[in-house]
C-alpha angles and dihedrals in degrees: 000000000000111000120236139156094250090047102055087037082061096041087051091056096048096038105008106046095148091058085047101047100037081056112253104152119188108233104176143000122190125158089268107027141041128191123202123176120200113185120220109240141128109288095060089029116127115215083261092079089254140093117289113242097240087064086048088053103050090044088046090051101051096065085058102042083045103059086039091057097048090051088047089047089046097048087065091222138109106262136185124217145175144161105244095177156005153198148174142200119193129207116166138359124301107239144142115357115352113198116198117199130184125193101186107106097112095049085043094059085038088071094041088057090045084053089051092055110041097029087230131114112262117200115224119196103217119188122209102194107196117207131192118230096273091063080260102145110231104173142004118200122197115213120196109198131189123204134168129181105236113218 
């Protein structure tokens, strides 16, 4: 499957209704970088007039599961993987319009090499870093991921 933004949006509305509904929107996808929006509305908002951090979360994650599953796409190869742990920090208030942006794709085909290789799982910290409209950072989310090529 080639990955674009209207694919995975699509994807998110048939497997994912919770992300669609709740408002995370795919922007770009590129080998190294993936951008996802969430809107701040009433339906992921928290009772202090923000967005709740769960809604933060999701949108947060899919940058990074994104970018695992093209380089696994890309490797050509059947992959595992699996978030094994997470975790947030949070800055400033969650309004308006939050982008999340994650950079790891070559670190990412890098493990997959390393799995390859050595036949063993390799664990890959991913960050998510969420800004408001005015470039201000809100949250950073840290993603460990686990993947590990079958054979």
């Amino acid at each position: 499957m080639k990955f674009t933004p209207v694919k995975v949006n699509f994807f998110n509305l048939i497997k994912l209704p919770l992300a669609f509904f709740g408002g995370v929107r795919v922007r770009s996808i590129t080998d190294n970088e993936v951008v996802v929006t969430i809107k701040h509305r009433w339906m992921n908002q928290n009772p202090f007039k923000s967005m709740f951090w769960a809604a933060q979360g999701m949108a947060a994650e899919m940058p990074t599961g994104i970018l695992v599953m093209k380089a696994i796409d890309d490797s050509k190869r059947k992959v595992s993987m699996l978030v094994t742990h997470q975790e947030a920090q949070f800055f400033k208030k969650a309004t308006g319009r939050i982008t999340f942006t994650c950079t790891g794709g070559e670190e990412i085909r890098d493990a997959i090499q390393r799995s390859i290789k050595t036949g063993e799982g390799q664990l890959i910290v991913l960050t998510s870093e969420g800004k408001n409209k005015d470039g201000v950072k809100v949250s950073n989310f840290q993603f460990h991921w686990s993947i590990r090529v079958k054979n």
